[in-house]
Each structure stands twice: as C-alpha cells, then as structure tokens.
ZAMI-570162 format. One record per atom (N, C-alpha, C, O): residue number from 1; residue in three letters; x, y, z. Coordinates in Angstrom, 2 decimals. Layout:
{mido = NUM	kolro = ala	u = X	v = Y	w = Z} .
...
This chain:
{mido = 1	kolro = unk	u = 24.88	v = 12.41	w = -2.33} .
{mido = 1	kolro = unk	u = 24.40	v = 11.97	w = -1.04} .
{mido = 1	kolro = unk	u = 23.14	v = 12.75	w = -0.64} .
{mido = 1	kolro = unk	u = 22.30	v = 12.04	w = -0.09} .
{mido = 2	kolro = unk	u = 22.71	v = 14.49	w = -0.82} .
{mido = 2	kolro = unk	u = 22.11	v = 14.50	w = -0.72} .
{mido = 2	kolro = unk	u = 20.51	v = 14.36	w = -1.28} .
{mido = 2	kolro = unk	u = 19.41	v = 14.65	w = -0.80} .
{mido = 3	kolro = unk	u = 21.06	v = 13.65	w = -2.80} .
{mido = 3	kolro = unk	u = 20.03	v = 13.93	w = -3.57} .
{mido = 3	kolro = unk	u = 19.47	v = 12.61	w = -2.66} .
{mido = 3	kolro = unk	u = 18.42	v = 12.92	w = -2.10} .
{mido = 4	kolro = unk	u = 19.90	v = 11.24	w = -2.37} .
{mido = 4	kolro = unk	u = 19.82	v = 10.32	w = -2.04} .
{mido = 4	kolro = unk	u = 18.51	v = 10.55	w = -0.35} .
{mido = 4	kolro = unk	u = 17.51	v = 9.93	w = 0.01} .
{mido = 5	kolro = unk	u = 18.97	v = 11.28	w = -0.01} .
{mido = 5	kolro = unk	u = 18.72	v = 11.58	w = 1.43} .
{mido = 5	kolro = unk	u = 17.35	v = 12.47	w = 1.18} .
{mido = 5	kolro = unk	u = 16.33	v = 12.33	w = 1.84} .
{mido = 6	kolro = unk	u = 17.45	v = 13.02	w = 0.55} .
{mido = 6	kolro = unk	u = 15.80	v = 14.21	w = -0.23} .
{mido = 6	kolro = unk	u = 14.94	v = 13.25	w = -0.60} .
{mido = 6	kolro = unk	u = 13.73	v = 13.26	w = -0.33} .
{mido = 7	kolro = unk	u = 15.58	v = 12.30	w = -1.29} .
{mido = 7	kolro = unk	u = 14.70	v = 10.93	w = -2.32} .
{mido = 7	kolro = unk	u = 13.70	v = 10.57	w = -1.31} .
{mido = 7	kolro = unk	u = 12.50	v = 10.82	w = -1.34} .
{mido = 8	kolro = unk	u = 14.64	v = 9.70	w = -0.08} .
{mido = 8	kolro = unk	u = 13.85	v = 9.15	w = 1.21} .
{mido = 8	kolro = unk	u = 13.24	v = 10.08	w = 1.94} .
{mido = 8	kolro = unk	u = 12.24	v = 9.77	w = 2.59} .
{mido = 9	kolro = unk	u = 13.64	v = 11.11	w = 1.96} .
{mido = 9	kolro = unk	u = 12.60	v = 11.90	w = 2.99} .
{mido = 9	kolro = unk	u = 10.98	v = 12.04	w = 1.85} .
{mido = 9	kolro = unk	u = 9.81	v = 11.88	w = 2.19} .
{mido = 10	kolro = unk	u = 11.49	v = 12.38	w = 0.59} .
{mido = 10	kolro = unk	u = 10.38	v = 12.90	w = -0.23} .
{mido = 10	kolro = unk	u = 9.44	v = 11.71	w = -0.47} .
{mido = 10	kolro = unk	u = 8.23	v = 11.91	w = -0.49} .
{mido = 11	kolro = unk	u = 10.04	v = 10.24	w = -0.69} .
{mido = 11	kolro = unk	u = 8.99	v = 9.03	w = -0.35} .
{mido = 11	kolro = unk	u = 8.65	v = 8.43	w = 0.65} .
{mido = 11	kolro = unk	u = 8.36	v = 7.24	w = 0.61} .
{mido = 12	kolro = unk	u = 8.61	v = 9.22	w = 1.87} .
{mido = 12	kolro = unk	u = 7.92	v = 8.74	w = 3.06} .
{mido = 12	kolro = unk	u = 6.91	v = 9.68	w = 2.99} .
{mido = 12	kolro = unk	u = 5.95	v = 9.43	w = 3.72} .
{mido = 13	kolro = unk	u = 6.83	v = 10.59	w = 2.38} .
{mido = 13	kolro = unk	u = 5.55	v = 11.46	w = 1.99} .
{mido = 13	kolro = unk	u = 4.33	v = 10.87	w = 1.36} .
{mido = 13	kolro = unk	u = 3.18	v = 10.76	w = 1.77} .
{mido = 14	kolro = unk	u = 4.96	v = 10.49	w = 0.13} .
{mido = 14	kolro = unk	u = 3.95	v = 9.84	w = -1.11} .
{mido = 14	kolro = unk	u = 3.26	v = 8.49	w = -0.31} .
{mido = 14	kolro = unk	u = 2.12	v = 8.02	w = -0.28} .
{mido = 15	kolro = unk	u = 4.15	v = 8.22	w = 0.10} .
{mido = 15	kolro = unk	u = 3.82	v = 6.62	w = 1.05} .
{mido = 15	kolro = unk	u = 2.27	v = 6.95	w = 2.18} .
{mido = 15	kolro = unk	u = 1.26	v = 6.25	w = 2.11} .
{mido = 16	kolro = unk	u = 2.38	v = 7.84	w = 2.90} .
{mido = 16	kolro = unk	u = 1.25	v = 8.14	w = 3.68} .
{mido = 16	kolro = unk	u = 0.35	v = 8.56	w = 3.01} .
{mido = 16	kolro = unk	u = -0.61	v = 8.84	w = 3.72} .
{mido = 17	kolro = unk	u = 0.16	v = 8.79	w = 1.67} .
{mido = 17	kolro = unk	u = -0.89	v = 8.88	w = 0.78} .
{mido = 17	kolro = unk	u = -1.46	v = 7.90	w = 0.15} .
{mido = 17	kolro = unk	u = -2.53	v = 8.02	w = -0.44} .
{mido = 18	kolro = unk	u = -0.78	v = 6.78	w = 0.22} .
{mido = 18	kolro = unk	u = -1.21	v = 5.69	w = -0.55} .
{mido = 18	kolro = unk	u = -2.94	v = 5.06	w = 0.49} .
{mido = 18	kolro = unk	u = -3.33	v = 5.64	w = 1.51} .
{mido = 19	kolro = unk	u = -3.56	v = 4.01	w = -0.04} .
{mido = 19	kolro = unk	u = -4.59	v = 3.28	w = 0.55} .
{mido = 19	kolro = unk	u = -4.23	v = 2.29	w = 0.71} .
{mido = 19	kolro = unk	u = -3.55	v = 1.75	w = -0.17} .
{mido = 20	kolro = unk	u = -4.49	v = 1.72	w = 1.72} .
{mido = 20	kolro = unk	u = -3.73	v = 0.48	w = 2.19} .
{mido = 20	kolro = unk	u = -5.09	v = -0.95	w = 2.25} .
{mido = 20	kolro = unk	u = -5.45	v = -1.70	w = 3.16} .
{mido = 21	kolro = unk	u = -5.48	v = -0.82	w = 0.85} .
{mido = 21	kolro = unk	u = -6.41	v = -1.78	w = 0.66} .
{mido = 21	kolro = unk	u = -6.03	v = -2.78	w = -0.68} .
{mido = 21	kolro = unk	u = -5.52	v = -2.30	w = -1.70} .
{mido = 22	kolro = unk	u = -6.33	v = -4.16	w = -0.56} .
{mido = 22	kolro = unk	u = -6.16	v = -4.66	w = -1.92} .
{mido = 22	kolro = unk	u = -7.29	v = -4.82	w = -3.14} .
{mido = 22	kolro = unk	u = -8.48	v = -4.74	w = -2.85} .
{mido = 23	kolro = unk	u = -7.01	v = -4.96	w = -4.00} .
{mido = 23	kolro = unk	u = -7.82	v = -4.72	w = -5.29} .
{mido = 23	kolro = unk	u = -9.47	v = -5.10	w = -4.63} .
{mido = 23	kolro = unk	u = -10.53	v = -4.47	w = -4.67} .
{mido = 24	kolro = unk	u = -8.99	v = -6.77	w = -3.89} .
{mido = 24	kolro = unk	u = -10.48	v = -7.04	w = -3.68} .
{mido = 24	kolro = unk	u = -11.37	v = -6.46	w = -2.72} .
{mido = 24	kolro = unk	u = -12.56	v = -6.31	w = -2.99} .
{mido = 25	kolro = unk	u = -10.77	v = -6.04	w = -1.36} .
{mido = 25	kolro = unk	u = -11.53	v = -4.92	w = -0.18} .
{mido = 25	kolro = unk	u = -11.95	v = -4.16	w = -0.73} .
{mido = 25	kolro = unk	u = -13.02	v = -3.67	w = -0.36} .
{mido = 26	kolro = unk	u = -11.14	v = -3.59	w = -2.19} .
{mido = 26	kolro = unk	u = -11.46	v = -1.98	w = -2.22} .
{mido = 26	kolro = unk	u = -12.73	v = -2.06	w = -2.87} .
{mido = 26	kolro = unk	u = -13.73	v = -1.35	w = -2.78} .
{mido = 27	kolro = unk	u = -12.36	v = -3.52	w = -3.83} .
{mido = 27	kolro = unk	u = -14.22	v = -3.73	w = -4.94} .
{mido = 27	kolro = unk	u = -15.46	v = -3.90	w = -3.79} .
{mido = 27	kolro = unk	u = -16.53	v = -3.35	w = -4.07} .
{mido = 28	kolro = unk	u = -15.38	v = -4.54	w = -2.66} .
{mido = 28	kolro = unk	u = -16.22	v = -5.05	w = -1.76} .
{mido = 28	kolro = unk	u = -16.52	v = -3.71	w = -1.28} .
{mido = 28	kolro = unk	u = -17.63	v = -3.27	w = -1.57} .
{mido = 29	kolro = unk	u = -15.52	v = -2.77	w = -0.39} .
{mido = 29	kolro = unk	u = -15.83	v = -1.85	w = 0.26} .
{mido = 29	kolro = unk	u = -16.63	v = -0.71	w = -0.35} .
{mido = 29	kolro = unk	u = -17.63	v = -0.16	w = 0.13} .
{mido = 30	kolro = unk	u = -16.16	v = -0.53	w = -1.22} .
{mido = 30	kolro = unk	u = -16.39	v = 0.89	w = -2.20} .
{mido = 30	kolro = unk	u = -18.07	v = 0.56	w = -2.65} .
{mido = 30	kolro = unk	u = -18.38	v = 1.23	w = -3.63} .
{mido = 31	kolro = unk	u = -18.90	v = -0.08	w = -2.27} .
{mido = 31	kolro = unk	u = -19.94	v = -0.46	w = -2.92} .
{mido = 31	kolro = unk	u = -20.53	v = -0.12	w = -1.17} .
{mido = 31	kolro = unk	u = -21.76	v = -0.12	w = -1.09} .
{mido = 32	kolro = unk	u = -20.10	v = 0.03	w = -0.41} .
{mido = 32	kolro = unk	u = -20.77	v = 0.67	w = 0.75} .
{mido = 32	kolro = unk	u = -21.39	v = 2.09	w = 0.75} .
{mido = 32	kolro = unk	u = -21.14	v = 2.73	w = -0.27} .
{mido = 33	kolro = unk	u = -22.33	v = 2.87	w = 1.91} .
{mido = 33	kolro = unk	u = -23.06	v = 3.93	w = 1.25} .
{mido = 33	kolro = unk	u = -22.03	v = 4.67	w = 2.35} .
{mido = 33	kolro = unk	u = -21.34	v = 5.67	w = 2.15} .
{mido = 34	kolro = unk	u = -22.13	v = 3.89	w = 3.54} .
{mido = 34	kolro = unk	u = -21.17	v = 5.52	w = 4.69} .
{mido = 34	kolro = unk	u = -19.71	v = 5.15	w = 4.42} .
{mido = 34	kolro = unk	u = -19.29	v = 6.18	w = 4.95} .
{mido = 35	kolro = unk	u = -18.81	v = 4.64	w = 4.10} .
{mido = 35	kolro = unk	u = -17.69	v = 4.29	w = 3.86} .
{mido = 35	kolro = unk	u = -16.51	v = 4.20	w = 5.71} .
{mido = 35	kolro = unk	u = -15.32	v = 4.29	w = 5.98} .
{mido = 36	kolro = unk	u = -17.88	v = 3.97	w = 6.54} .
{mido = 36	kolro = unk	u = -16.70	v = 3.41	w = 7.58} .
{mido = 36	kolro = unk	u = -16.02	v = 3.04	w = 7.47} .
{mido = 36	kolro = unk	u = -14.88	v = 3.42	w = 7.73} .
{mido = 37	kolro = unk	u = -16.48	v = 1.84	w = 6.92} .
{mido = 37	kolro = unk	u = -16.36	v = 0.16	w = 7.24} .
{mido = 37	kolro = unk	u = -14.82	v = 0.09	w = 6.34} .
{mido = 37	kolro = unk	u = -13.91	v = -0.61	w = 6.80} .
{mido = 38	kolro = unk	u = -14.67	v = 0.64	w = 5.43} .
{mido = 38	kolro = unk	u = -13.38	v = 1.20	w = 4.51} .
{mido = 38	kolro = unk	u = -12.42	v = 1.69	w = 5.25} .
{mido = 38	kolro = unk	u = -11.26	v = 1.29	w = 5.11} .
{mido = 39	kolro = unk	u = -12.69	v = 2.44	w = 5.96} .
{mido = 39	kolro = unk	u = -11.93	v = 3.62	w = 6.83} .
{mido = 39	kolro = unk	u = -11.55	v = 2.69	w = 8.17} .
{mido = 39	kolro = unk	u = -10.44	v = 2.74	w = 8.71} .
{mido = 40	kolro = unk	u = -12.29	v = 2.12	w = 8.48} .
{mido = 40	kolro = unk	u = -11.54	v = 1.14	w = 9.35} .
{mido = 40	kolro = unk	u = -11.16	v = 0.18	w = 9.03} .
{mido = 40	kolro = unk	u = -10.98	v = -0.38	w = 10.11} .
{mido = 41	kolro = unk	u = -10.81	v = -0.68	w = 8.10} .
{mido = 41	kolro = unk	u = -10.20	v = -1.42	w = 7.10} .
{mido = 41	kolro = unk	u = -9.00	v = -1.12	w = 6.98} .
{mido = 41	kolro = unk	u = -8.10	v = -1.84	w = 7.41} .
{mido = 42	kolro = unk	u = -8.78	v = 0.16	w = 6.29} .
{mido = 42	kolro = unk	u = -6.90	v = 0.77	w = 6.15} .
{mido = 42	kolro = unk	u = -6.62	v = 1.02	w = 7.07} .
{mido = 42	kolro = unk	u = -5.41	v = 0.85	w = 7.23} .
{mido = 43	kolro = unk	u = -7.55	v = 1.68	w = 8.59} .
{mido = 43	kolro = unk	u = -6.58	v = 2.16	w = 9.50} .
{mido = 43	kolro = unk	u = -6.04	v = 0.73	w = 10.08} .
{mido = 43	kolro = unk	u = -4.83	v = 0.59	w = 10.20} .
{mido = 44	kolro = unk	u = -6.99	v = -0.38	w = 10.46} .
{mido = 44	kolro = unk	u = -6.50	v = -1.52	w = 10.63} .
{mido = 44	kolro = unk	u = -5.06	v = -2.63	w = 10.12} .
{mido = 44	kolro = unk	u = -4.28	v = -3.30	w = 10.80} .
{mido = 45	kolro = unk	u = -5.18	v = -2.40	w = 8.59} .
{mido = 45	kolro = unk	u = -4.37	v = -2.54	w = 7.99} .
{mido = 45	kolro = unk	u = -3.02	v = -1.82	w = 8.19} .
{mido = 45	kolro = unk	u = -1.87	v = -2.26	w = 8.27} .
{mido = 46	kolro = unk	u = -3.60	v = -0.36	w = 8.25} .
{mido = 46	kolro = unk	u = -1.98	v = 0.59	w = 8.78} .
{mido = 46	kolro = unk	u = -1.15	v = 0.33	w = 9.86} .
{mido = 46	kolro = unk	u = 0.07	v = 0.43	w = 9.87} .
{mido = 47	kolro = unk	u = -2.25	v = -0.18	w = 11.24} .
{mido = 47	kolro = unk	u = -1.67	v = -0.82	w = 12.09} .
{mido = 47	kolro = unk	u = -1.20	v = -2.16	w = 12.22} .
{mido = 47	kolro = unk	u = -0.34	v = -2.38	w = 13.07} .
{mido = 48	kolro = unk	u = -1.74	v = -3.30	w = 11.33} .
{mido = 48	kolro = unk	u = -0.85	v = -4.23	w = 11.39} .
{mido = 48	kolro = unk	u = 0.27	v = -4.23	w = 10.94} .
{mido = 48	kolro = unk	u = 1.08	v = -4.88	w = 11.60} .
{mido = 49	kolro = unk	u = 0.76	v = -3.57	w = 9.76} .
{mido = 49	kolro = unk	u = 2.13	v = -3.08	w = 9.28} .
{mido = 49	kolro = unk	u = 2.61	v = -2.61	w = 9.77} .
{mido = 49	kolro = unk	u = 3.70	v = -2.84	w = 9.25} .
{mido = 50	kolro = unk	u = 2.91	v = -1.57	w = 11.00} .
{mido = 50	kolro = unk	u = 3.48	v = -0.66	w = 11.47} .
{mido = 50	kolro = unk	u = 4.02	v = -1.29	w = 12.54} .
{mido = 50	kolro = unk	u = 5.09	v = -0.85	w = 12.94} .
{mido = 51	kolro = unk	u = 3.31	v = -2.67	w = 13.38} .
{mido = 51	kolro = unk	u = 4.37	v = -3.44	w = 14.66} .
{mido = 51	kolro = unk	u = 5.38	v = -3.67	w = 14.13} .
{mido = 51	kolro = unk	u = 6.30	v = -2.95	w = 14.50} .
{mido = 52	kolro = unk	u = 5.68	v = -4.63	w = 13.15} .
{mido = 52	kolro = unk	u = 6.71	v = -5.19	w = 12.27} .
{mido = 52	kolro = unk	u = 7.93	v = -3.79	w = 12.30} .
{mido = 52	kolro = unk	u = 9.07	v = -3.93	w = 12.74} .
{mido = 53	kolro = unk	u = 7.57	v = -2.93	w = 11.94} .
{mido = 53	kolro = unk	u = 8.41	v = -2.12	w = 12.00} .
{mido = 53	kolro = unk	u = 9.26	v = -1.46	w = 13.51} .
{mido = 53	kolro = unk	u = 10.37	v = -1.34	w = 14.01} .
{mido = 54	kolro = unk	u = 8.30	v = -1.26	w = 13.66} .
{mido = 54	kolro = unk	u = 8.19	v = -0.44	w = 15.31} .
{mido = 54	kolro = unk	u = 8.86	v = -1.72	w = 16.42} .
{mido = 54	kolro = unk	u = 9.39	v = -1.21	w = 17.41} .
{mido = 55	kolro = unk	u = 8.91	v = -3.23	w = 16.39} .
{mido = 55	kolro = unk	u = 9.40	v = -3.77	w = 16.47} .
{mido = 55	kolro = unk	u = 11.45	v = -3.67	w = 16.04} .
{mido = 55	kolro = unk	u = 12.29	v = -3.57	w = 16.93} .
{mido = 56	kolro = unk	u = 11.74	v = -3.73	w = 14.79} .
{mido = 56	kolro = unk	u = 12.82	v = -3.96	w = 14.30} .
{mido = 56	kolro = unk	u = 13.46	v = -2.71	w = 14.74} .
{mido = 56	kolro = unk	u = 14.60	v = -2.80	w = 15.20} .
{mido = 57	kolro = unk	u = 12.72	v = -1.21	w = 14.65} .
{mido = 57	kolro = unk	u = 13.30	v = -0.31	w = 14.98} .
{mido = 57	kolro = unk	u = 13.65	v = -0.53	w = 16.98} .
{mido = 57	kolro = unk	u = 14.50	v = 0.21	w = 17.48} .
{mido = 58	kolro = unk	u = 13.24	v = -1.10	w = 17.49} .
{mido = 58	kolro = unk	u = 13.34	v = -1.35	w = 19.17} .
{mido = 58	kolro = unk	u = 14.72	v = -2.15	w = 18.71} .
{mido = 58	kolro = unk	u = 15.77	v = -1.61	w = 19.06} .
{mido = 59	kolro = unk	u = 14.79	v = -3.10	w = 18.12} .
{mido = 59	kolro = unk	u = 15.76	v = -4.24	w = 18.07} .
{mido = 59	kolro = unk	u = 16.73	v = -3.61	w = 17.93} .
{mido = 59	kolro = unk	u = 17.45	v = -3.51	w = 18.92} .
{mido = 60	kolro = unk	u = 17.18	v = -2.88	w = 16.59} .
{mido = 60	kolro = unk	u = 18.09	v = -1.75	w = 16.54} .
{mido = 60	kolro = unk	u = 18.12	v = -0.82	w = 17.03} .
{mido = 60	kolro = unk	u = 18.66	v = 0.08	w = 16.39} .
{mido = 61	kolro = unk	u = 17.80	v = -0.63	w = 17.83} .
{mido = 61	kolro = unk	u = 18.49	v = 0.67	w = 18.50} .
{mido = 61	kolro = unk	u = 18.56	v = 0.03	w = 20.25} .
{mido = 61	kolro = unk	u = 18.84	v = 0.73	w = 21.22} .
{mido = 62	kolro = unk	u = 18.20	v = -1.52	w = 20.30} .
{mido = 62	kolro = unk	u = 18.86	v = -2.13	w = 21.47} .
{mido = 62	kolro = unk	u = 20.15	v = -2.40	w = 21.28} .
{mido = 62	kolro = unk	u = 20.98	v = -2.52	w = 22.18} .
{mido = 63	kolro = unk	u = 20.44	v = -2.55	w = 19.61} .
{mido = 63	kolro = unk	u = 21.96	v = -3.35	w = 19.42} .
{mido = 63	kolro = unk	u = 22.57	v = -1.89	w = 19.57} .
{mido = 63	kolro = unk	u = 23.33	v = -1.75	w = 20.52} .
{mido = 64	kolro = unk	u = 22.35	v = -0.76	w = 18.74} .
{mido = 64	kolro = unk	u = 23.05	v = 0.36	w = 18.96} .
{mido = 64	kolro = unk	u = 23.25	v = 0.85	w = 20.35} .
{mido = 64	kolro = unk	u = 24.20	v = 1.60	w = 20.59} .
{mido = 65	kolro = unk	u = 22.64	v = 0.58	w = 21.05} .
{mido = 65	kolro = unk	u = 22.58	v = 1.09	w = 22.47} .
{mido = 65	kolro = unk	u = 23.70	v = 0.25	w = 23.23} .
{mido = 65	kolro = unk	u = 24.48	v = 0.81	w = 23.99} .
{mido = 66	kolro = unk	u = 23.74	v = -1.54	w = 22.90} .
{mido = 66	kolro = unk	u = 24.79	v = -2.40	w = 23.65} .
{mido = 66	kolro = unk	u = 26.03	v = -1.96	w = 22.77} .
{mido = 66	kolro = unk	u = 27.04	v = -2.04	w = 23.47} .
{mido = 67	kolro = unk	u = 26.35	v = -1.49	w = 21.37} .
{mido = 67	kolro = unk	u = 27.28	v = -1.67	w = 20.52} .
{mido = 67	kolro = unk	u = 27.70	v = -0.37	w = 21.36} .
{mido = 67	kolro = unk	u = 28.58	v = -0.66	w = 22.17} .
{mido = 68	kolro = unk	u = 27.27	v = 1.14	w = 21.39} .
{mido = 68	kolro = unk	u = 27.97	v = 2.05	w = 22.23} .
{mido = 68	kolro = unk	u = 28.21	v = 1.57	w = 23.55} .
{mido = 68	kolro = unk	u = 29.33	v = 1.05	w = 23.47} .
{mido = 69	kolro = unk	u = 27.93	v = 1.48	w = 24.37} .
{mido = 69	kolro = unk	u = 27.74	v = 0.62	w = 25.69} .
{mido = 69	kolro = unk	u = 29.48	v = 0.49	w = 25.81} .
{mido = 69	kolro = unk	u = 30.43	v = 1.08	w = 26.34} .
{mido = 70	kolro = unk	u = 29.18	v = -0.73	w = 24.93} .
{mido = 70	kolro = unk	u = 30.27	v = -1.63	w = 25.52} .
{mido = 70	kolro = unk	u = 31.73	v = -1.00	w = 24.63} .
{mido = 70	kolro = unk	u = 32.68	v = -1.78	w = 24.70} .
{mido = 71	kolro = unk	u = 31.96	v = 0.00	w = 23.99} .
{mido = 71	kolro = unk	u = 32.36	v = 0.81	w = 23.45} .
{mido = 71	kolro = unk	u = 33.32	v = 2.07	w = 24.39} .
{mido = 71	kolro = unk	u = 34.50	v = 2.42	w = 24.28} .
{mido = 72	kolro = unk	u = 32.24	v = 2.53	w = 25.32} .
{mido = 72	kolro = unk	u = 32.08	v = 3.44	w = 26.01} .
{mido = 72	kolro = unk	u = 33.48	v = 2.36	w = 27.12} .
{mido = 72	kolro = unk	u = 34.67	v = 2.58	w = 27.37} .
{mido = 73	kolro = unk	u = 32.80	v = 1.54	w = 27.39} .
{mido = 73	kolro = unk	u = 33.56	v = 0.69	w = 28.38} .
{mido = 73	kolro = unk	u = 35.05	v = 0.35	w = 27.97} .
{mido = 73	kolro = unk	u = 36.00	v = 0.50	w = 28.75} .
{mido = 74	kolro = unk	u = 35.17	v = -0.13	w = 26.62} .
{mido = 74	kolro = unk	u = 36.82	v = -0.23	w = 26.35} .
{mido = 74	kolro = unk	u = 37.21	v = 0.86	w = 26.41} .
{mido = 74	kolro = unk	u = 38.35	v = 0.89	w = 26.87} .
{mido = 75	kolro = unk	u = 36.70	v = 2.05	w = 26.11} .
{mido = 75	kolro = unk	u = 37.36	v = 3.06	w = 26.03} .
{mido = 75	kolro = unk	u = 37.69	v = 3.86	w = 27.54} .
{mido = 75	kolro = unk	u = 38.62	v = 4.65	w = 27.73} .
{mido = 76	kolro = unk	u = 36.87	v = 3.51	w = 28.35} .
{mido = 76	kolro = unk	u = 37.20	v = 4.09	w = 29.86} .
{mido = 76	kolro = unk	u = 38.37	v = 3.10	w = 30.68} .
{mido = 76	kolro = unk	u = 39.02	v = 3.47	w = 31.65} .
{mido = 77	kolro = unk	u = 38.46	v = 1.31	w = 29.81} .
{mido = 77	kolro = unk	u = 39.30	v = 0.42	w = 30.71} .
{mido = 77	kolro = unk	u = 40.54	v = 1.09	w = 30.10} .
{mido = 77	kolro = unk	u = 41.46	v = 1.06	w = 30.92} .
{mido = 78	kolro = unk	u = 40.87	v = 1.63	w = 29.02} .
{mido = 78	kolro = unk	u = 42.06	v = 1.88	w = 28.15} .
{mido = 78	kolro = unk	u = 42.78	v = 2.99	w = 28.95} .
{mido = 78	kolro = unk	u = 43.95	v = 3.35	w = 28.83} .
{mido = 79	kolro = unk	u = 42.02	v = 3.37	w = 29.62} .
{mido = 79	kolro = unk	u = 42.61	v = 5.02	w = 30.35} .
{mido = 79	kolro = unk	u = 43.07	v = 4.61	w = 31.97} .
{mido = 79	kolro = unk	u = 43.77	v = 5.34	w = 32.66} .
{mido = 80	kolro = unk	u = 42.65	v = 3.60	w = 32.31} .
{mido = 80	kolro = unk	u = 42.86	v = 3.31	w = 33.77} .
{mido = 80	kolro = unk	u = 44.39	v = 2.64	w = 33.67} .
{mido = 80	kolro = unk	u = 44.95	v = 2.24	w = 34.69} .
C-alpha cells in the first residue's frame, strides 16, 4: 500500500515537468527567436486542463460532503 501511495505522490512530480505542447506547436513554436509565444501556449494549455479537473474535484467533495451530511443525521435521529 505504501509503495502504491509513494508511486502517486512520486508521479505528480514528473507530471509538472512535462510540456504541454503537441508535436505540431512545438515544430511551429520552437522556430520562434523570444520563445513567449511558447510559454504562453503551455501555460494556456495547463489551464485548459486543469477546469476539467478542478471541476470533478468540487463535484466530489459536494457528494462527500451530502454522503457525511446525511450520515451525521441518521446517526443523531438513532439517539433521540
């Protein structure tokens, strides 16, 4: 379990190293002289990927939030 748990922490590392460009941006971009235009390309890219997420993580942890909730509640009607 914990090798499992090291694994994921240790590839969310490698992951923020990667470039978040495809074969063809990178041929187009890389032929630039100041390399903005690159640099705002991946950060762009970083942010369209990251709603999707940042999204699902809200979703879950709305269900976790109603799943204790209403949890909390059988367990206080059980005592009355």
């Amino acid at each position: 379990m914990k090798r499992k748990i090291l694994l994921i922490v240790f590839s969310f590392f490698i992951v923020l190293q990667i470039n978040a460009q495809c074969a063809m941006c990178r041929a187009v971009l890389e032929s630039e002289e100041g390399q903005s235009t690159a640099q705002g390309v991946n950060d762009g890219i970083i942010y369209l990927m990251a709603i999707p997420y940042i999204l699902v993580f809200g979703l879950g942890y709305f269900i976790y939030y109603k799943y204790v909730k209403s949890a909390k509640n059988e367990n206080n009607t059980d005592l009355v």
